[in-house]
Backbone as CSV, one residue per row, in Angstrom:
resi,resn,N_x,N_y,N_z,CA_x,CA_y,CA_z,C_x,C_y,C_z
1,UNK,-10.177,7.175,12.230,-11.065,7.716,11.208,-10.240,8.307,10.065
2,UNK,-10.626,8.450,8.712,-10.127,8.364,7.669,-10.501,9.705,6.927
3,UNK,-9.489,11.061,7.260,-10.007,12.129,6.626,-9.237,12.785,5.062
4,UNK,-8.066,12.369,5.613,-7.126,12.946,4.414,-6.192,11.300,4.202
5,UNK,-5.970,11.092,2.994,-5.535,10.310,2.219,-4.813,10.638,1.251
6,UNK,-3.617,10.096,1.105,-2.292,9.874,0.220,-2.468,9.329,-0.934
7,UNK,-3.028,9.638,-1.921,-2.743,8.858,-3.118,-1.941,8.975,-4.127
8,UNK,-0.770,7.543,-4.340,0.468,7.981,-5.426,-0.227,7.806,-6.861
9,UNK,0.231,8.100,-7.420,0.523,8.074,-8.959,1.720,8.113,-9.767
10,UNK,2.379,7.135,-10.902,3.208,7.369,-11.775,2.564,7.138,-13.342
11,UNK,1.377,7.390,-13.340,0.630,7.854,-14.993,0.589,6.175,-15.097
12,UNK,0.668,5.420,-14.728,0.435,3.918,-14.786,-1.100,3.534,-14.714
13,UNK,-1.335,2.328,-15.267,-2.206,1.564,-14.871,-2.739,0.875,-13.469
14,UNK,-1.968,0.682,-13.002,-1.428,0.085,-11.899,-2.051,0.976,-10.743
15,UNK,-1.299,2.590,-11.392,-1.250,3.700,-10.405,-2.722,3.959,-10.307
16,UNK,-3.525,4.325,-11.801,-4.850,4.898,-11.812,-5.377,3.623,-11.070
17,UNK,-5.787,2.454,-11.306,-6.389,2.073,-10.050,-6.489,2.301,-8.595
18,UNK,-5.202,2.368,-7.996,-4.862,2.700,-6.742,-5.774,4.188,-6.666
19,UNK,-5.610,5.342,-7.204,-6.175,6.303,-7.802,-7.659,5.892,-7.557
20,UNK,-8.668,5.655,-8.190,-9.828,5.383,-8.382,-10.149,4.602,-7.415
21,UNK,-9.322,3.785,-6.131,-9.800,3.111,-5.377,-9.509,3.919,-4.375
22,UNK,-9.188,5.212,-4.133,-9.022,6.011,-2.892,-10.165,7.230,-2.852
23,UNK,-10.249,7.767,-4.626,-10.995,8.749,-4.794,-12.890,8.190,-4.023
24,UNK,-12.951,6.364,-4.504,-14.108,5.723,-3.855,-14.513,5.590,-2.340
25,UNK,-12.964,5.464,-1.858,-12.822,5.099,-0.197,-13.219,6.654,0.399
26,UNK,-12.792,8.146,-0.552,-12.883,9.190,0.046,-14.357,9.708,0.197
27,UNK,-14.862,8.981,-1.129,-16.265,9.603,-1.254,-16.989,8.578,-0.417
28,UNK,-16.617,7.695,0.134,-17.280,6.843,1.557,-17.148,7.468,2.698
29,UNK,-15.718,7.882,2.852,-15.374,8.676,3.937,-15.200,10.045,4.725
30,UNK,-15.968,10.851,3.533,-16.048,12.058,3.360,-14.835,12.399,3.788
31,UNK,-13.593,11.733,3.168,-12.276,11.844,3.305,-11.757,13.587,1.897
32,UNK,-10.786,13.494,2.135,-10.107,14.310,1.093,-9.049,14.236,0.600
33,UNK,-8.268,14.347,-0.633,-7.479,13.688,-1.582,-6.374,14.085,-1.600
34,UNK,-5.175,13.717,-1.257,-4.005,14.545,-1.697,-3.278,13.180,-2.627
35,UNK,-3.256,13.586,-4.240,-2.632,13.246,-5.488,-1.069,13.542,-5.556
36,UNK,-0.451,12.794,-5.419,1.200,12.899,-5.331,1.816,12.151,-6.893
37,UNK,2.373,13.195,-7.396,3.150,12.673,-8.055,5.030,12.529,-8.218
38,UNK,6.021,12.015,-8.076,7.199,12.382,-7.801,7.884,11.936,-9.262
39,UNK,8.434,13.113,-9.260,9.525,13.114,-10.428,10.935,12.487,-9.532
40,UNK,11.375,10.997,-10.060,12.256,10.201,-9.732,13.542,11.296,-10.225
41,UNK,14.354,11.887,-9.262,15.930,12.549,-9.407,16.624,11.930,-9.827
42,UNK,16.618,10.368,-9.845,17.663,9.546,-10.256,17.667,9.518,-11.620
43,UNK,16.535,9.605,-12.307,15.961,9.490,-13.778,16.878,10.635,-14.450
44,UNK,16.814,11.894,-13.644,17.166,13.562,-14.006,18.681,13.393,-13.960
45,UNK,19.375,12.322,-13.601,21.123,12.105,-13.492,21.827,11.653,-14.507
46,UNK,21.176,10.718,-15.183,21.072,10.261,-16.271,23.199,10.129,-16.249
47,UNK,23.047,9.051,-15.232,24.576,7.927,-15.628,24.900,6.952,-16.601
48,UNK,23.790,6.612,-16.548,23.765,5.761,-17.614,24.603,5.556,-18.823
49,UNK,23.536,7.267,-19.636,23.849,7.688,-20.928,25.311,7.865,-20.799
50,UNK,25.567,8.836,-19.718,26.894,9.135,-19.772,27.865,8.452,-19.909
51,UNK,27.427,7.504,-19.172,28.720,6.241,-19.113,28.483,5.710,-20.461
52,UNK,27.859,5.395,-21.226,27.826,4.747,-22.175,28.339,5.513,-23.477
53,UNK,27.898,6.577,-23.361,28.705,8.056,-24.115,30.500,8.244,-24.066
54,UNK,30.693,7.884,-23.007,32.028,8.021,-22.570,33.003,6.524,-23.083
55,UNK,31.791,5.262,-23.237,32.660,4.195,-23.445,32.797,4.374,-25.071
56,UNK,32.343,4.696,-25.664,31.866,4.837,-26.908,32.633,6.050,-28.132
57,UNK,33.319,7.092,-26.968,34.266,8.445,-27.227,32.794,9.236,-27.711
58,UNK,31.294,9.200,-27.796,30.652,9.924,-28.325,30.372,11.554,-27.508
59,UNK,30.041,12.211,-27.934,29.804,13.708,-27.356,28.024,13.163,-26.457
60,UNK,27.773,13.617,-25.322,26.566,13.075,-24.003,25.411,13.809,-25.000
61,UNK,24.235,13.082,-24.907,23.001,13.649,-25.357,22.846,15.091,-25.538
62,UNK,22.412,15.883,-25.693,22.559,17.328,-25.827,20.988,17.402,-24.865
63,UNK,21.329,18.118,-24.134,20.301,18.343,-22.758,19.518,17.554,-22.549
64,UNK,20.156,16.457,-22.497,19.244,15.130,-21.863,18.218,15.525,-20.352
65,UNK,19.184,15.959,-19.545,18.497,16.319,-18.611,16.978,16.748,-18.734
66,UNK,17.500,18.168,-19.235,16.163,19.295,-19.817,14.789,18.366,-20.538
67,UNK,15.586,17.448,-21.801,14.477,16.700,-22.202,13.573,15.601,-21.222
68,UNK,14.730,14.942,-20.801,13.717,13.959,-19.512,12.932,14.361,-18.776
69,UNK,13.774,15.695,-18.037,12.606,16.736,-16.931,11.634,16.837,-18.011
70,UNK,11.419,17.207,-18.810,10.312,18.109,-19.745,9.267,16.983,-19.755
71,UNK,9.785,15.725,-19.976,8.871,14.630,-20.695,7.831,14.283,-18.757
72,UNK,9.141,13.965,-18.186,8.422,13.423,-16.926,7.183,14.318,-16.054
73,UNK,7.842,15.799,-16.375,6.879,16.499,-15.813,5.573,16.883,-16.480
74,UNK,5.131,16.336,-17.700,3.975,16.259,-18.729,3.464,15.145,-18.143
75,UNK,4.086,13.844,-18.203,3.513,13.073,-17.211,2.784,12.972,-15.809
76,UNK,3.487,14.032,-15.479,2.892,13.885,-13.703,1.899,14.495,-13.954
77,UNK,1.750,15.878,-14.876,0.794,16.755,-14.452,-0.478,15.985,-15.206
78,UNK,-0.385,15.235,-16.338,-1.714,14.371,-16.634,-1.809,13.544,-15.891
79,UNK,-1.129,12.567,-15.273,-1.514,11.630,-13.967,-2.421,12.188,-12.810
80,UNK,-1.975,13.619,-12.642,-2.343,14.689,-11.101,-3.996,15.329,-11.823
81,UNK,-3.765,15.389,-13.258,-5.172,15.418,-14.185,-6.116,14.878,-13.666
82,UNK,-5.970,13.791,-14.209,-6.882,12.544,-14.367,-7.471,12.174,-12.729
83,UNK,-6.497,12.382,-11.331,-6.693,12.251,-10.246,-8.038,13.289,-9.797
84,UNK,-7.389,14.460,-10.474,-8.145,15.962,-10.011,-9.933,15.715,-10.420
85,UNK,-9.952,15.528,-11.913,-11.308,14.694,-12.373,-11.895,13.965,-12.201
86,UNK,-11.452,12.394,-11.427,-12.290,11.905,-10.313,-12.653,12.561,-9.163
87,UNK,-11.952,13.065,-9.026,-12.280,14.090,-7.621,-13.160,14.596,-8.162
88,UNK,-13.669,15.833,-8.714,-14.328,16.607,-8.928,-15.720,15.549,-9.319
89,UNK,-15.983,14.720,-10.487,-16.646,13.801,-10.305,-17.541,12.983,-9.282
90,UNK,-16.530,12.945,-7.929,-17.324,12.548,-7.108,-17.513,13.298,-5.986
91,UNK,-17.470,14.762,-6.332,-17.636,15.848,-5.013,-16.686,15.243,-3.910
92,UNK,-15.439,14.924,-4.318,-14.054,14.615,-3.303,-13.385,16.048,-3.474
93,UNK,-12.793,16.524,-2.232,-11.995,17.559,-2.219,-10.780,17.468,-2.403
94,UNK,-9.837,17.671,-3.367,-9.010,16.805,-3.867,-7.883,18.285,-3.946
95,UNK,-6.137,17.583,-3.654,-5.190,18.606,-3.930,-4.228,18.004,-4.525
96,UNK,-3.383,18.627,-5.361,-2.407,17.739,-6.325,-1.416,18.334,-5.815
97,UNK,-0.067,17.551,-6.387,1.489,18.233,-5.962,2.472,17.469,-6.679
98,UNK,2.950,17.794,-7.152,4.449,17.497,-8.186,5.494,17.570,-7.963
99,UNK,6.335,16.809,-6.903,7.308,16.806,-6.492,8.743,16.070,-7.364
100,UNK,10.133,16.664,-6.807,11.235,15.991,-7.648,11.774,15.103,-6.358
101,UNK,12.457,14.045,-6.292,12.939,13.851,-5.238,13.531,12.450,-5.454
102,UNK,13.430,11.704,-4.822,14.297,9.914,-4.492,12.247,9.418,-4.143
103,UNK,11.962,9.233,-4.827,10.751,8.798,-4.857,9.746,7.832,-3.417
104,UNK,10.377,7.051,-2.642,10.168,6.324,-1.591,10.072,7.487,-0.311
105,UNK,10.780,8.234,-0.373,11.216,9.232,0.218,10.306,10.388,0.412
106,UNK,9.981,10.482,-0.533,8.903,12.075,-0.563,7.537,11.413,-0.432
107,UNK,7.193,10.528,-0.610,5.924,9.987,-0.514,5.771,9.501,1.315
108,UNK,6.731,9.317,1.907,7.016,8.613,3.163,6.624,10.379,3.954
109,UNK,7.587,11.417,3.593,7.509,12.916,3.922,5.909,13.119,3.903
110,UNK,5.442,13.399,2.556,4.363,13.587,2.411,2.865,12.960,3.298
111,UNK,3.368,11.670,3.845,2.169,10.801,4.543,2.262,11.157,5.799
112,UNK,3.431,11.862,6.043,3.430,12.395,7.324,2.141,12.971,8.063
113,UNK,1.905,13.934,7.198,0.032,14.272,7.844,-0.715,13.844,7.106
114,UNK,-1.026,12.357,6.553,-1.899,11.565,6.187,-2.818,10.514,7.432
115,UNK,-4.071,10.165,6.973,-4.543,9.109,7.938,-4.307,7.659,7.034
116,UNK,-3.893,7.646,5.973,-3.396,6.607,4.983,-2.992,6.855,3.909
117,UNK,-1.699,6.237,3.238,-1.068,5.880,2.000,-1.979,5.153,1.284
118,UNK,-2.454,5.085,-0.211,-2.771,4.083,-0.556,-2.007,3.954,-1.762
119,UNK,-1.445,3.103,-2.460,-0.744,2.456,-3.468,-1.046,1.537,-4.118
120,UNK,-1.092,1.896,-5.590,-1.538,0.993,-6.494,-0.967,-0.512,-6.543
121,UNK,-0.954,-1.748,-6.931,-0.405,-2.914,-6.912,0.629,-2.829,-8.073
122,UNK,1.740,-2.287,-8.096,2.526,-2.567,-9.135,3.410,-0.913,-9.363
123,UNK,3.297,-0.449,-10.574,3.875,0.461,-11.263,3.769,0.979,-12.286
124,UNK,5.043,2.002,-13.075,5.136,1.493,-14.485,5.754,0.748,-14.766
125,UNK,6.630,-0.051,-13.821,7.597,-1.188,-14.396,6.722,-2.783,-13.816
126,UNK,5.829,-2.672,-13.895,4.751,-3.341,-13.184,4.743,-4.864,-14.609
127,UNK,5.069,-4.716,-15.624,5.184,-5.393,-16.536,6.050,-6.564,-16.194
128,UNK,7.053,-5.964,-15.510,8.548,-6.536,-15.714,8.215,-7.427,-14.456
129,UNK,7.889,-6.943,-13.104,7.728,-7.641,-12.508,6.807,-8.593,-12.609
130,UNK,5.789,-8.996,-13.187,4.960,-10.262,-13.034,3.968,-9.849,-11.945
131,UNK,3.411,-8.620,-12.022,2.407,-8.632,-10.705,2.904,-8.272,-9.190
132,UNK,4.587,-8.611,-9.237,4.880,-8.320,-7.841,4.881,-6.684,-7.580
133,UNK,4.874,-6.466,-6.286,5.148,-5.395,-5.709,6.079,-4.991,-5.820
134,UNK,6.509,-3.314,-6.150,7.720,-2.868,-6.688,8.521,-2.313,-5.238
135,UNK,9.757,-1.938,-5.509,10.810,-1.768,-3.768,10.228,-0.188,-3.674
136,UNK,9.696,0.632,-4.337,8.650,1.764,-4.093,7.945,1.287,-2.943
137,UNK,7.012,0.895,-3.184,5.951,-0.072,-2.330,6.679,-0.412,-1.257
138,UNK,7.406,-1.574,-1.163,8.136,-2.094,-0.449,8.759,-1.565,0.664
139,UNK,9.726,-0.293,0.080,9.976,0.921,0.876,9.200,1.832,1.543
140,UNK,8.203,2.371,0.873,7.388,3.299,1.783,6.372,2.583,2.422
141,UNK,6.327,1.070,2.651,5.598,0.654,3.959,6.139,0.126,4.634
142,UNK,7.718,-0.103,4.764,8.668,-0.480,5.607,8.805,1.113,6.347
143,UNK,8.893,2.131,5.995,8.969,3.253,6.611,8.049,4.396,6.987
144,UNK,6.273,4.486,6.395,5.497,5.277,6.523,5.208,5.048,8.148
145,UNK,4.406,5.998,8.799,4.078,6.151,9.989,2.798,5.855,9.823
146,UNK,1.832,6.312,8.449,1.115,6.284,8.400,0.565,4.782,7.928
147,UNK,-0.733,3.770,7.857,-1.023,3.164,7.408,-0.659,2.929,5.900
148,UNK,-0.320,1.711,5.165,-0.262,1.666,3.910,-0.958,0.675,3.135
149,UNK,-2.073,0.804,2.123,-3.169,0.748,1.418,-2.639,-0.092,0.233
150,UNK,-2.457,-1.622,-0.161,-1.724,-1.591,-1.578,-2.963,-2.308,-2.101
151,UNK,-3.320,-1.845,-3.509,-5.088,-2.324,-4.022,-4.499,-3.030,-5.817
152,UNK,-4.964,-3.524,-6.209,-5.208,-3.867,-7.520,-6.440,-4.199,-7.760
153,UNK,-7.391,-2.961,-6.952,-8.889,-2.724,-7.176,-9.478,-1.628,-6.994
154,UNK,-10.389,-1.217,-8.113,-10.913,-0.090,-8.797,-11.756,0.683,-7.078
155,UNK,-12.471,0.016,-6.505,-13.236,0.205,-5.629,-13.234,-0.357,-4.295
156,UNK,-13.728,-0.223,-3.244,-13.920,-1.240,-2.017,-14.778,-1.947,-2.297
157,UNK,-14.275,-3.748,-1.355,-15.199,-4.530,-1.631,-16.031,-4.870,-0.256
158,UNK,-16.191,-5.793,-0.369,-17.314,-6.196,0.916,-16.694,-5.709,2.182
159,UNK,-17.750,-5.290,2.977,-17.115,-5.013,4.467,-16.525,-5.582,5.635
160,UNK,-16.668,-7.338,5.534,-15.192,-7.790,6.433,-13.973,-7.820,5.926
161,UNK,-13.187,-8.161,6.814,-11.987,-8.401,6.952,-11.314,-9.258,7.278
162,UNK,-10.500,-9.764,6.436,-9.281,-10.326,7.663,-8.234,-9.731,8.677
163,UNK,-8.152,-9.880,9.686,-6.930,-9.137,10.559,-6.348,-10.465,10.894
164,UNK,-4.900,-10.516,10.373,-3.805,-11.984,10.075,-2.737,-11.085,11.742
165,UNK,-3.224,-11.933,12.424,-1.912,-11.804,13.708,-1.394,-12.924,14.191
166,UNK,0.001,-12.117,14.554,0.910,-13.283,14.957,1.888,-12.546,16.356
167,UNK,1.035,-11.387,16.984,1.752,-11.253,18.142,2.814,-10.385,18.013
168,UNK,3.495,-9.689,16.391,4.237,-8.940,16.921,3.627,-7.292,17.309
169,UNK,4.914,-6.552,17.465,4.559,-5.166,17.646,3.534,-4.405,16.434
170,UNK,4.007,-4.671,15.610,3.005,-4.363,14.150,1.843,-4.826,14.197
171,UNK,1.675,-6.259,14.404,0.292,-6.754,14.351,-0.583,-6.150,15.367
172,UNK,0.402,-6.269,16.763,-1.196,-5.210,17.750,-1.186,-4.134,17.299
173,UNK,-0.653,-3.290,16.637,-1.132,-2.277,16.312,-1.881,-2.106,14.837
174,UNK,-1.979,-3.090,14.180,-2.949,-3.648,13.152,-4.432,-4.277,13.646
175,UNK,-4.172,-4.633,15.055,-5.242,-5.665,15.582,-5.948,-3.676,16.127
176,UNK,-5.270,-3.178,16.935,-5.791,-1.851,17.105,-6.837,-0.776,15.915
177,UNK,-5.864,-1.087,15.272,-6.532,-0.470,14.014,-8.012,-0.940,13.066
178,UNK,-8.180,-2.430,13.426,-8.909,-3.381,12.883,-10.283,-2.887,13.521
179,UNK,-9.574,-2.872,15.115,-10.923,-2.612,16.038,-11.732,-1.440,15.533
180,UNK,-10.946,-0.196,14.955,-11.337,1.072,15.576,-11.908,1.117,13.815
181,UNK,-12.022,0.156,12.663,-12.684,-0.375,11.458,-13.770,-0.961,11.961
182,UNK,-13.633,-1.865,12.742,-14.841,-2.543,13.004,-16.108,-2.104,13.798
183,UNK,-15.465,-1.254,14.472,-16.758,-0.475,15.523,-16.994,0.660,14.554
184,UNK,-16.350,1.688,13.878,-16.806,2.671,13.299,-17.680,2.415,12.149
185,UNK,-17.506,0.859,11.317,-18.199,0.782,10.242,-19.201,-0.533,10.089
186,UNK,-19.032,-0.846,11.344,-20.142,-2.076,11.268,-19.443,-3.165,10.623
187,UNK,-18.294,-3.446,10.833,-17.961,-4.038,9.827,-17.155,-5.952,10.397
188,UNK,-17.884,-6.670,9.755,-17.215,-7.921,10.508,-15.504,-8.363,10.464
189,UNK,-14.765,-8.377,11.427,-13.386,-8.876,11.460,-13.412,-10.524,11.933
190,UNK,-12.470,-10.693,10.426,-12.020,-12.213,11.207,-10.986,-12.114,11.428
191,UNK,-10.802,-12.365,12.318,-9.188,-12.784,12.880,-8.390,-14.022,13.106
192,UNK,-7.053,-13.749,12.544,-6.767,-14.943,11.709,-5.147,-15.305,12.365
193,UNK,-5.166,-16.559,13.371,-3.769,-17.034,13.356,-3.260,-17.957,12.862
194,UNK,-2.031,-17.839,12.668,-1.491,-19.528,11.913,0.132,-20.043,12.314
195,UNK,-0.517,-20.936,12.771,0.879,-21.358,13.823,-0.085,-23.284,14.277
196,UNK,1.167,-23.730,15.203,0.420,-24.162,16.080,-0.046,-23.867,17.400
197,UNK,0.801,-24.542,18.515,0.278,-24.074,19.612,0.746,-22.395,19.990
198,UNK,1.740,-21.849,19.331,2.392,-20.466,19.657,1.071,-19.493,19.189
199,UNK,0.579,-20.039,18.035,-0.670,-19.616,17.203,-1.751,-19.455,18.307
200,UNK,-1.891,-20.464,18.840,-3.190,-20.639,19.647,-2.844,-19.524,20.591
201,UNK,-1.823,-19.355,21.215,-2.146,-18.453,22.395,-1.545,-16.580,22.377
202,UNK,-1.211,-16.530,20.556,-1.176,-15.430,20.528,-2.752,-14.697,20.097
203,UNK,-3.312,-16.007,19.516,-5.035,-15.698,19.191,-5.525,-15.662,20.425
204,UNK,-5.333,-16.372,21.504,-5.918,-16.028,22.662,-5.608,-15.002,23.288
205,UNK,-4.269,-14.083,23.088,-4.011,-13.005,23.985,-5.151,-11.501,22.909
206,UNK,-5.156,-11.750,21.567,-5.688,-10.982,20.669,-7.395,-10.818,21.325
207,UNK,-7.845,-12.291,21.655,-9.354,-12.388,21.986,-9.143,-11.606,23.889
208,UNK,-8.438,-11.788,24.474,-8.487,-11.419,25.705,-8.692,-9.556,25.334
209,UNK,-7.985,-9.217,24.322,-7.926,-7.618,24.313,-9.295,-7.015,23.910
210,UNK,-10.282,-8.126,23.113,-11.275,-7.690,22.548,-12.274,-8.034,22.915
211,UNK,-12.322,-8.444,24.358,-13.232,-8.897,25.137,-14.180,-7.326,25.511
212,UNK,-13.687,-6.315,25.418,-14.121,-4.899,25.631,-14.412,-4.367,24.780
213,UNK,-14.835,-4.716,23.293,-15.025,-4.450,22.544,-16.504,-5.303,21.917
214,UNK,-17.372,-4.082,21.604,-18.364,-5.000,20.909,-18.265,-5.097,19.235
215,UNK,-17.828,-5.691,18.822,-17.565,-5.967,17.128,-18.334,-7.395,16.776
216,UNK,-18.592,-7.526,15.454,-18.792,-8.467,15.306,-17.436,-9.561,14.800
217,UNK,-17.195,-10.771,15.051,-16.009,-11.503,15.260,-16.119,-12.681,14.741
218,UNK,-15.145,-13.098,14.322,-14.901,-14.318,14.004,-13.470,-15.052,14.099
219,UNK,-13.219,-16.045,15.234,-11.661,-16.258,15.322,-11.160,-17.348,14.870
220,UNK,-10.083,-17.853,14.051,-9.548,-18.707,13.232,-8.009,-18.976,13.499
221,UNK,-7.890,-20.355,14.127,-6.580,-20.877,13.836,-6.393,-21.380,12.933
222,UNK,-5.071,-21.065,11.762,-4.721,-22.372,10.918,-3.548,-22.879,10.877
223,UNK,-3.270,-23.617,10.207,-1.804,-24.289,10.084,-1.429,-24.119,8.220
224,UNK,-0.603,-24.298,8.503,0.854,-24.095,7.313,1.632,-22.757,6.816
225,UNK,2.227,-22.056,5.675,2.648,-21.277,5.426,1.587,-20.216,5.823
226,UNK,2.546,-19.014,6.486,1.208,-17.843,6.631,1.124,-17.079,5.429
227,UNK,1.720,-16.750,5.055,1.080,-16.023,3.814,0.379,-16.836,2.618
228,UNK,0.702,-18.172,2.448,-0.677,-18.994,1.492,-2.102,-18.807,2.247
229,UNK,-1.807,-19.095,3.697,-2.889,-19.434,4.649,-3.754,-18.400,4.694
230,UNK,-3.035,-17.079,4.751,-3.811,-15.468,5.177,-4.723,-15.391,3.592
231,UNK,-3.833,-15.591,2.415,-4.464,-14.903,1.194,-6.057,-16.102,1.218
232,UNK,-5.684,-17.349,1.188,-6.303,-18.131,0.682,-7.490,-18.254,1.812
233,UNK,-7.110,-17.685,2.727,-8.328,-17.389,3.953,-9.410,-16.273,3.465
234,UNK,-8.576,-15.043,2.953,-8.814,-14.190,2.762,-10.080,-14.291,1.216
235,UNK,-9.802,-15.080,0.595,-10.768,-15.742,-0.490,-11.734,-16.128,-0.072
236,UNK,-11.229,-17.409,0.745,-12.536,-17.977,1.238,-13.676,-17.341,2.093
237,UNK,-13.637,-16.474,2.284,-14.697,-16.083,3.111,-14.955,-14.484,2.381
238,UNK,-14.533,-14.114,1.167,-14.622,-13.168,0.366,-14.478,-12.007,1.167
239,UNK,-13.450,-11.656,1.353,-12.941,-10.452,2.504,-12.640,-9.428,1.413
240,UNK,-13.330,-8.142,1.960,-13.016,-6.536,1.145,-11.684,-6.301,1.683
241,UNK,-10.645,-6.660,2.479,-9.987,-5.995,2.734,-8.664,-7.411,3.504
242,UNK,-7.354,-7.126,3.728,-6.392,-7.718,4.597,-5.740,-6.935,5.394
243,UNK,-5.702,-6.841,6.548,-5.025,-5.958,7.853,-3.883,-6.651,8.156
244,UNK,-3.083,-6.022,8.214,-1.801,-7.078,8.956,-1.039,-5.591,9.261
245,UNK,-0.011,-6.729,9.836,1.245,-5.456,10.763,2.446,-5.729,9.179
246,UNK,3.251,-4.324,9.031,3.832,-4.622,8.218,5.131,-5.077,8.179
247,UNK,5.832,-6.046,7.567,7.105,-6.655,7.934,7.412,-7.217,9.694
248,UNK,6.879,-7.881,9.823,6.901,-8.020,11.510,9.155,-8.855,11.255
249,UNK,9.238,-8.852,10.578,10.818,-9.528,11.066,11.708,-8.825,10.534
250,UNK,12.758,-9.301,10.837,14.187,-7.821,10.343,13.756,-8.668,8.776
251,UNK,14.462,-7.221,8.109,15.211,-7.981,6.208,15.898,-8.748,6.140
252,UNK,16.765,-9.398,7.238,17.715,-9.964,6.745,16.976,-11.484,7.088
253,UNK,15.893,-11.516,7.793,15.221,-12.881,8.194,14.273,-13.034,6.881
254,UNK,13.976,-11.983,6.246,12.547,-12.131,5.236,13.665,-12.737,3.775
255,UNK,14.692,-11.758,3.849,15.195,-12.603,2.453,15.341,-14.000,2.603
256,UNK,15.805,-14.665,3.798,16.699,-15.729,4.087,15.032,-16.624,3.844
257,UNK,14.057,-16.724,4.806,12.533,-17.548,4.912,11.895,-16.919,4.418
258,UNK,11.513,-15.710,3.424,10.991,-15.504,2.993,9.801,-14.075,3.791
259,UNK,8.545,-13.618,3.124,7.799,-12.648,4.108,6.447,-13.228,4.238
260,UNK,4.835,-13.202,4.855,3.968,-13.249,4.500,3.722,-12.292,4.109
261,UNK,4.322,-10.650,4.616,3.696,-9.568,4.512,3.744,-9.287,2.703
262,UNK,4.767,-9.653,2.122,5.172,-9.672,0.701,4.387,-10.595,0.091
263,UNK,4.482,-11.963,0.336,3.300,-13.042,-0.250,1.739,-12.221,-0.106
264,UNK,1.322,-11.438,0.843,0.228,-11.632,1.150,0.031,-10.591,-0.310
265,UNK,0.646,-9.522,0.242,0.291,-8.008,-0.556,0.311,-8.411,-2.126
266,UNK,1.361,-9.737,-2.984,1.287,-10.117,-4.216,0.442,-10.705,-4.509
267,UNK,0.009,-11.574,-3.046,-1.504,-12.454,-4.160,-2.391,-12.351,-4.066
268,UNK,-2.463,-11.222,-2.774,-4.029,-11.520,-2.124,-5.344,-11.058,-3.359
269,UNK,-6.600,-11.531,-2.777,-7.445,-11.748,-3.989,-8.150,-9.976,-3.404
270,UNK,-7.724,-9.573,-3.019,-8.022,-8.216,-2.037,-7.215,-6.875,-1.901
271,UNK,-7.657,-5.525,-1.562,-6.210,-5.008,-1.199,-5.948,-4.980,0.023
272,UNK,-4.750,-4.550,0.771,-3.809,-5.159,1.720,-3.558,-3.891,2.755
273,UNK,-4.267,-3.463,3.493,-3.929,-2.477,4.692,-2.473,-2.886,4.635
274,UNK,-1.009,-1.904,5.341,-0.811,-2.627,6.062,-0.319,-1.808,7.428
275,UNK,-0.102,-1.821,8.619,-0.228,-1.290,9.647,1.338,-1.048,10.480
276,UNK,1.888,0.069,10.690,3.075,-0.427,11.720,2.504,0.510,13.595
């Protein structure tokens, strides 16, 4: 059950969605808001300048520091604004906080007594990437304890789901999590493998667990790439939501073949639980 919720912000576009799609999930859930904003330390070091000051024989910015802190922390506190005012708006009980830190890091701290992270699809450097997911993202759902939420939508959409398993440790505990969605909210899960025969009988060990469970269900083998297969599943049957386990393989296997968990979270037509 879903009482207190993590929501980041970096004064982005990107961010206020994520924002506006938690403040909605809270006022469903008679959840309550905690608005995080982190002032990036690395920003406050400012090597850069220096080095470039130094190649140059010029004298270093004159309190660069002071000015960046000054600028970034005007930022957070209108980002933590704008959070506070949906809240209030929708009778959400909402708390803000302005932290300095290594950014992946304090948000990972912070979810510690969360029942979910949720994160906007992108950034402020959200430009640069083309839509992908930034190593923010990346990072604090390779490491949260807590569930992680990534949306590039204003609101929740329809009430099934996909739950995409493939048998590892992450996924049953995504397939766990799916359940305890589906019985609390009425809500239909499809469940989704893609493989061949390895496919078939990790969907069959998934259906053996949920034989004790009354949900409403729907079970699906497919074949080819899993992360085309999950998103484009995830369309077809107009799913509010994608459950999966997060990163089920080491990094050094996802750079080499690639991730679904990364494909899924960039294209899906949905936002993207994701579960460890």
């Amino acid at each position: 059950m879903i009482k207190r919720i993590l929501v980041t912000t970096d004064g982005s576009e990107s961010a206020a969605i994520g924002v506006r799609y938690a403040v909605a999930l809270a006022a469903k859930q008679n959840a309550s808001i905690l608005a995080l904003y982190v002032v990036d330390i690395k920003l406050l070091e400012g090597p850069f300048l220096r080095d470039l000051s130094a190649s140059l024989g010029a004298a270093p910015y004159v309190n660069y520091q002071g000015n960046i802190a000054l600028l970034l922390d005007e930022r957070g506190k209108a980002a933590l604004e704008y959070a506070s005012k949906l809240c209030e708006e929708k009778g959400v009980l909402c708390e803000t906080t302005l932290e300095t830190g290594i950014v992946p890091r304090v948000i990972v701290e912070k979810g510690e007594l969360a029942d979910i992270i949720i994160l906007g699809r992108g950034g402020e450097h959200n430009d640069f990437l083309e839509g992908l997911i930034g190593s923010t993202t990346e990072a604090v759902a390779r490491r949260a304890s807590a569930p992680v939420l990534v949306t590039g939508r204003d609101i929740p959409g329809a009430d099934r789901f996909v739950l995409a398993y493939d048998g590892s440790t992450h996924a049953k505990q995504a397939l766990k999590a799916g359940v305890a969605m589906a019985e609390q909210g009425a809500r239909k899960m499809c469940l989704l493998a893609v493989g061949d025969e390895d496919a078939q009988k990790v969907l069959a060990e998934a259906q053996e667990y949920l034989q004790s469970h009354e949900i409403d269900l729907e079970c699906v083998c497919r074949t080819g790439d899993p992360g085309e297969v999950i998103t484009e599943y995830a369309r077809e049957c107009d799913a509010g939501l994608i459950v999966m386990g997060a990163y089920g393989h080491s990094k050094l296997r996802e750079l080499v073949l690639g991730s679904a968990t990364s494909y899924a979270v960039n294209h899906a037509p949905c936002p993207v639980l994701l579960v460890r």
